[in-house]
VOGUVO-922146 format. One record per residue: x, y, z of N, C-alpha, C, O, CB in turn; residue in three letters; residue number from 1. Coordinates in steps of 0.1 Angstrom, whole numbers. Atoms other than C-alpha are relative to their C-alpha. Glycine has a CB too. Example, Ala and Ser with C-alpha at 12.3 -4.5 7.8 and 13.67 -1.06 7.14 Angstrom:
<nodes>
(node (9; -12; 0); (123; -45; 78); (9; 12; 0); (19; 12; 7); (-10; 0; 12); Ala; 1)
(node (-9; -11; 0); (137; -11; 71); (-8; 11; 8); (-3; 22; 9); (4; 5; -14); Ser; 2)
</nodes>
This chain:
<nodes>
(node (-9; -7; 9); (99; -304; 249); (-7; 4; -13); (-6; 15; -19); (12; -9; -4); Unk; 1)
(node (9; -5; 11); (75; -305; 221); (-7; 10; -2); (-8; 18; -11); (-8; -7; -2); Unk; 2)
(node (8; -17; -1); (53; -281; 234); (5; 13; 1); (-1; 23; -1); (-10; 1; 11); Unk; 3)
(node (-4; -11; -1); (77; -257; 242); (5; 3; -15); (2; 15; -17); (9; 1; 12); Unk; 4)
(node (3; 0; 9); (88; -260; 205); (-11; 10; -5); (-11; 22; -9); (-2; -10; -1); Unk; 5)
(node (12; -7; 9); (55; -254; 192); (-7; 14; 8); (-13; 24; 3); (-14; -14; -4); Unk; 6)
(node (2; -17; -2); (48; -226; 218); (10; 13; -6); (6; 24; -10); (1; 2; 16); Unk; 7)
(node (1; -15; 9); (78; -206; 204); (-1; 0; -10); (-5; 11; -13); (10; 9; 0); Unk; 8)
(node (3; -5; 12); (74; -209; 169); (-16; 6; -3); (-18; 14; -13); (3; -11; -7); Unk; 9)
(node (8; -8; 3); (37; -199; 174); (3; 17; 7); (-3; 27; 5); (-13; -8; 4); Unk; 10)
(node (-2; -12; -5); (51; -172; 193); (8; 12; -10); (6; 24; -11); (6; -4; 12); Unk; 11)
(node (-1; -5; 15); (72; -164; 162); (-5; 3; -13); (-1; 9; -23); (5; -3; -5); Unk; 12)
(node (11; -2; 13); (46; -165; 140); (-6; 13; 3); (-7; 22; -5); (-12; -12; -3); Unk; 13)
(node (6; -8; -3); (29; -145; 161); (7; 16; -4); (1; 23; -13); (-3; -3; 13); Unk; 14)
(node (-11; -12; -4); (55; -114; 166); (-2; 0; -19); (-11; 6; -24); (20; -5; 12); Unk; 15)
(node (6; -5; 14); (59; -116; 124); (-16; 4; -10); (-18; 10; -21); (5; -9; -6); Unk; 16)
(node (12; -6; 8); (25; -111; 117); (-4; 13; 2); (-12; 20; -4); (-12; -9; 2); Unk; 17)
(node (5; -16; -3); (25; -79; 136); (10; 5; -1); (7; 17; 1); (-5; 5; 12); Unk; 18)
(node (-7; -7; 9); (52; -68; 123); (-5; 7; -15); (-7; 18; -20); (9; -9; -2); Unk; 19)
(node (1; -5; 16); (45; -70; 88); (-15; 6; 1); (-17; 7; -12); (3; -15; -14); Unk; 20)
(node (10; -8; -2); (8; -51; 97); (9; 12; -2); (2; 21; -7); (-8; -2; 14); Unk; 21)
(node (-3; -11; 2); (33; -24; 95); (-8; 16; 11); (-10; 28; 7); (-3; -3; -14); Unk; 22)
(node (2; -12; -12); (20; -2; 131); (-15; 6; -8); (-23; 0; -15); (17; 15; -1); Unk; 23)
(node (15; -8; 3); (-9; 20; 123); (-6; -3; -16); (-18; -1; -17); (4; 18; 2); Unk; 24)
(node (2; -1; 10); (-10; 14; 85); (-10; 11; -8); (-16; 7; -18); (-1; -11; 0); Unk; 25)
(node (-3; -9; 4); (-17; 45; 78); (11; 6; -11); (21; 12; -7); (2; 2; 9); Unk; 26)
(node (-7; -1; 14); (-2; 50; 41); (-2; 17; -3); (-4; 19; -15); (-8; -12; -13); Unk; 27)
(node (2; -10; 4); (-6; 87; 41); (13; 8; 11); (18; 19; 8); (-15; 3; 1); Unk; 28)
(node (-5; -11; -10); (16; 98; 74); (11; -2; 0); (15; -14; 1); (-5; 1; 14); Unk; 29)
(node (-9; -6; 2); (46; 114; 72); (-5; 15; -5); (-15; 20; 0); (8; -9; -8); Unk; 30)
(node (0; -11; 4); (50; 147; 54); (0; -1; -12); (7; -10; -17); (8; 6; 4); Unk; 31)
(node (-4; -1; 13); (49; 156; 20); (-7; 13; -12); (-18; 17; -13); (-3; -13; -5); Unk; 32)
(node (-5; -12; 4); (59; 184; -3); (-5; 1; -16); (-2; -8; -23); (17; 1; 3); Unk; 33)
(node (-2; 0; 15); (50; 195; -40); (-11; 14; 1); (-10; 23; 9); (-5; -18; -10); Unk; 34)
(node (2; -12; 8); (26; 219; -58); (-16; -5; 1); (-21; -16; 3); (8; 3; -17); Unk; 35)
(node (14; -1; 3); (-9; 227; -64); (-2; 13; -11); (7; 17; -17); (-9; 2; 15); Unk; 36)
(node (-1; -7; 13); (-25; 252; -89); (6; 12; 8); (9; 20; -1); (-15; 3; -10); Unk; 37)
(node (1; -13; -3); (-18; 282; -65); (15; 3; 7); (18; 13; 14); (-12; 2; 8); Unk; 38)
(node (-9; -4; -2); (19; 273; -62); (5; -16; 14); (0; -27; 14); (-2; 16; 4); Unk; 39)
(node (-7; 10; -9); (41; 251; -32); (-14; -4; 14); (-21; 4; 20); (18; 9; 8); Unk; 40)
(node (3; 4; -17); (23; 234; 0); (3; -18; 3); (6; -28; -3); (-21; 4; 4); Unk; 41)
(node (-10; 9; -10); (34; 212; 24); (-14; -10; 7); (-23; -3; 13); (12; 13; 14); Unk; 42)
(node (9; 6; -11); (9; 189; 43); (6; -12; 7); (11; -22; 1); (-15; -5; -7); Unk; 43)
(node (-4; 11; -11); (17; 167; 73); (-11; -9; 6); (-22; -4; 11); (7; 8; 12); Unk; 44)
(node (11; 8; -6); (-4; 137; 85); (11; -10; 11); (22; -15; 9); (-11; -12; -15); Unk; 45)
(node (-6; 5; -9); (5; 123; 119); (2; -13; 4); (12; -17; 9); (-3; 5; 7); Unk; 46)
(node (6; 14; 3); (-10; 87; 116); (-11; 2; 10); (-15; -9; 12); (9; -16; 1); Unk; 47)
(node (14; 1; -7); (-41; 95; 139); (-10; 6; -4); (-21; 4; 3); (0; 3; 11); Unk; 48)
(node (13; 2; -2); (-64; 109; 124); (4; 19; -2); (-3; 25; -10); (-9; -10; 17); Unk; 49)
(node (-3; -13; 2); (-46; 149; 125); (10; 1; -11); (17; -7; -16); (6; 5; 11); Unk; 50)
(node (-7; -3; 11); (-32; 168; 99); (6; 18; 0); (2; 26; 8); (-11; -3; -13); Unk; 51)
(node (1; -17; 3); (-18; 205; 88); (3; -1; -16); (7; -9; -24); (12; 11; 8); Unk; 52)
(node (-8; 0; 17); (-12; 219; 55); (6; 14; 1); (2; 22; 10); (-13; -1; -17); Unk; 53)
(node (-4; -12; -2); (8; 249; 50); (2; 4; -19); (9; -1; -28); (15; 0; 11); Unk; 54)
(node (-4; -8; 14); (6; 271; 16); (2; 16; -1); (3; 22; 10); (-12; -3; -9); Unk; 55)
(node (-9; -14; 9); (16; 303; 0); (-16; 11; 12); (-12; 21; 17); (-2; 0; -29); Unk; 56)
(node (6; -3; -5); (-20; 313; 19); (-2; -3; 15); (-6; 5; 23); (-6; -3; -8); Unk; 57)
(node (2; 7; -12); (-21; 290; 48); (15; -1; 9); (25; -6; 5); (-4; -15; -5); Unk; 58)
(node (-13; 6; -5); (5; 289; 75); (-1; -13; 12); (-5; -12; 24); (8; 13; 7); Unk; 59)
(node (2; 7; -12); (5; 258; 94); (-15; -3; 2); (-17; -4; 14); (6; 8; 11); Unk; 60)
(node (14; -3; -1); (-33; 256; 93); (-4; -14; 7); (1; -23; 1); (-7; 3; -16); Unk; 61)
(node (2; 14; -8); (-45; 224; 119); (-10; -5; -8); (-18; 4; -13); (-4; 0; 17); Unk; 62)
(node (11; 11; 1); (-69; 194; 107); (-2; -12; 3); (5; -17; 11); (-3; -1; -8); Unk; 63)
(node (2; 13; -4); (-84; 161; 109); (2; -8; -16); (5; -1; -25); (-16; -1; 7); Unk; 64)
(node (3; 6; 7); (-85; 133; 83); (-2; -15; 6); (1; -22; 16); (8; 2; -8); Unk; 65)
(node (4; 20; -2); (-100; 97; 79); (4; -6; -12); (0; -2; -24); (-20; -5; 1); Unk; 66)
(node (0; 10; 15); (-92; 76; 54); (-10; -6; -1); (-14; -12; 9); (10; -12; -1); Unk; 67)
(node (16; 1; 4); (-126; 67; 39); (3; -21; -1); (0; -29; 7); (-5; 11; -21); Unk; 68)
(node (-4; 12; 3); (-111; 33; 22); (15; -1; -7); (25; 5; -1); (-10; -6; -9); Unk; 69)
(node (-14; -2; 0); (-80; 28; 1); (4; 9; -10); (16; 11; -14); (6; -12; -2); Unk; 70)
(node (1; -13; 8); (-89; 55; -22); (-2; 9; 3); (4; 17; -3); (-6; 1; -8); Unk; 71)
(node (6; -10; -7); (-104; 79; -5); (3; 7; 17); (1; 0; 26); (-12; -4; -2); Unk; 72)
(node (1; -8; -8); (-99; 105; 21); (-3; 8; 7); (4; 18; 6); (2; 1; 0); Unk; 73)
(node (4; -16; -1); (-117; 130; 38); (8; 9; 14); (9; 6; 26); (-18; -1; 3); Unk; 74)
(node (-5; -10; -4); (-99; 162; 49); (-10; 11; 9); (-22; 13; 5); (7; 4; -12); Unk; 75)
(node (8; -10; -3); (-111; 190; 72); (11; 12; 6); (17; 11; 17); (-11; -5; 10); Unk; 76)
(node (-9; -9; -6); (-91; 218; 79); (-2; 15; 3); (-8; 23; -5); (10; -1; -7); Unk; 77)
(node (9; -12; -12); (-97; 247; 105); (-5; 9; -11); (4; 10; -20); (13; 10; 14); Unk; 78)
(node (4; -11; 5); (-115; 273; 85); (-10; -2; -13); (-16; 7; -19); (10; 7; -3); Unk; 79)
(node (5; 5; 16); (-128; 252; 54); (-15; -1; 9); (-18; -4; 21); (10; -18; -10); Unk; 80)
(node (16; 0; -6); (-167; 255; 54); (-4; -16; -1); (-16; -17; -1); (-12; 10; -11); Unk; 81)
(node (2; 7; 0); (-167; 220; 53); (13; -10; -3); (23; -6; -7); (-10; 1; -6); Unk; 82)
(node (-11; 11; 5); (-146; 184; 48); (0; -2; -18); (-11; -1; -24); (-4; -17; 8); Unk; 83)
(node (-6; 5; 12); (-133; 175; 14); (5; -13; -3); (15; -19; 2); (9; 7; -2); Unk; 84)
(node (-3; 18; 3); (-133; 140; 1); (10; 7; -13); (7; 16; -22); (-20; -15; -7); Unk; 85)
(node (-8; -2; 9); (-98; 138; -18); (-3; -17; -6); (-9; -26; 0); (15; 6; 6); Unk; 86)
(node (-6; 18; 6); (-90; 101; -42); (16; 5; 6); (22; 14; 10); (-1; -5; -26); Unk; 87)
(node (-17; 0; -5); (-57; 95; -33); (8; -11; -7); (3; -23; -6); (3; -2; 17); Unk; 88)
(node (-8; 10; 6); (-28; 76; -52); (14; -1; 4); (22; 8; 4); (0; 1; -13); Unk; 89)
(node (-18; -6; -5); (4; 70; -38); (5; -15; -14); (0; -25; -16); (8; -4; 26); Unk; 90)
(node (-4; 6; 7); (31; 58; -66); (14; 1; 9); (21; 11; 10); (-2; 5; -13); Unk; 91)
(node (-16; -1; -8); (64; 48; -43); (0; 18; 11); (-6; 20; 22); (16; 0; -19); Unk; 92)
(node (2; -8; -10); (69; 83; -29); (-8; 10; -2); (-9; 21; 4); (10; 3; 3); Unk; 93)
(node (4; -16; 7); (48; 105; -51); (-16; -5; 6); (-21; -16; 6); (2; 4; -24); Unk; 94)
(node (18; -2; -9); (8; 111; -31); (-6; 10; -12); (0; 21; -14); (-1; 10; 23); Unk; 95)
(node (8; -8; 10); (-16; 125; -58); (-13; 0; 6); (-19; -10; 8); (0; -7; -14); Unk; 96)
(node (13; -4; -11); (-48; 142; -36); (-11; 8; -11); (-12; 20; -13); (6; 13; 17); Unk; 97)
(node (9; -7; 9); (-77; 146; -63); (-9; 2; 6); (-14; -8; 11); (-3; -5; -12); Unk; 98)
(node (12; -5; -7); (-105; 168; -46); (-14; -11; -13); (-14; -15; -25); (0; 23; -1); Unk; 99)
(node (15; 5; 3); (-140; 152; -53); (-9; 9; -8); (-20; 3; -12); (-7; -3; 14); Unk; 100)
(node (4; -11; 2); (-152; 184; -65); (5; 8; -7); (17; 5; -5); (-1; 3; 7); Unk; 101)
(node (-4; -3; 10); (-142; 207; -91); (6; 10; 6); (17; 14; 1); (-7; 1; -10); Unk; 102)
(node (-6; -11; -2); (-138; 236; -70); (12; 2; 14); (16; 13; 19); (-13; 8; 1); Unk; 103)
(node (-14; 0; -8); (-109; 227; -45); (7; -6; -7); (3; -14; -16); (1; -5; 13); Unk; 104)
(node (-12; 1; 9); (-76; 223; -56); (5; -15; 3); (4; -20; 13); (13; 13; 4); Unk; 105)
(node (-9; 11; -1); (-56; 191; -63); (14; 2; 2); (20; 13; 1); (-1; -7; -12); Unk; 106)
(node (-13; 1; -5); (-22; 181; -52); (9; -11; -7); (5; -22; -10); (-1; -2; 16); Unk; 107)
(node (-19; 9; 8); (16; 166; -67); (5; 1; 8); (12; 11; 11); (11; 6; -12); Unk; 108)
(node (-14; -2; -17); (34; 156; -33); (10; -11; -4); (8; -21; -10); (-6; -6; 22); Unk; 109)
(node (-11; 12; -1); (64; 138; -29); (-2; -2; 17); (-7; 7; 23); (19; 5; -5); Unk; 110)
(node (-5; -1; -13); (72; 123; 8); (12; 3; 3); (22; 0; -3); (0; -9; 5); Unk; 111)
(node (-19; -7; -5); (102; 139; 24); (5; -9; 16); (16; -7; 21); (-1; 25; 5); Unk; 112)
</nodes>
C-alpha cells in the first residue's frame, strides 16, 4: 500500500513538473502586431523555429528563428541578405525586437 502511495504521488509530481515547463517554452510564439519606423507589421512565430512577418512592404514573407538565449534572437527571413540578431523584451503582452545593428528596423508589438 505504501508503495503504491509513493508511486502516485511521484507520479504527480511528475505530471506537475511538466506542466509548469509550459510545452515548448518558446516565449516569442503566437502573433504579434504593432509598428516599426516604416509604419504597421505583423510577425507570427510558430514555436519551432518558423516565422513570417508581414509589412506595408512585405506580404506574408516566410522565415526561421532561434532564440540565441533569453535576450536574444536571430531572425532570417526569405530575401534578407543575411540573419539579424534582434534583443528582445517582452513586458506582459508588449515584445520589443531591437535589431543589433543600426541599419534594420526595430519593433513595438503587442500579442494578439
Amino acid at each position: 500500500m505504501k508503495k503504491s502511495i509513493a508511486l502516485l504521488l511521484a507520479m504527480i509530481l511528475g505530471v506537475s513538473l511538466f506542466a509548469g515547463c509550459g510545452g515548448s517554452g518558446d516565449v516569442l510564439k503566437g502573433t504579434w502586431q504593432g509598428t516599426y519606423e516604416d509604419g504597421d507589421a505583423t510577425w507570427v512565430f510558430d514555436g519551432s523555429g518558423k516565422c513570417n512577418l508581414t509589412t506595408v512592404f512585405l506580404d506574408k514573407k516566410p522565415g526561421t528563428y532561434t532564440i540565441a538565449n533569453e535576450t536574444k534572437v536571430d531572425i532570417n527571413i526569405d530575401g534578407w541578405e543575411a540573419p539579424i540578431t534582434y534583443s528582445y523584451t517582452i513586458n506582459g503582452s508588449k515584445l520589443t525586437l531591437t535589431a543589433n545593428d543600426p541599419y534594420s528596423p526595430n519593433y513595438e508589438l503587442t500579442k494578439k
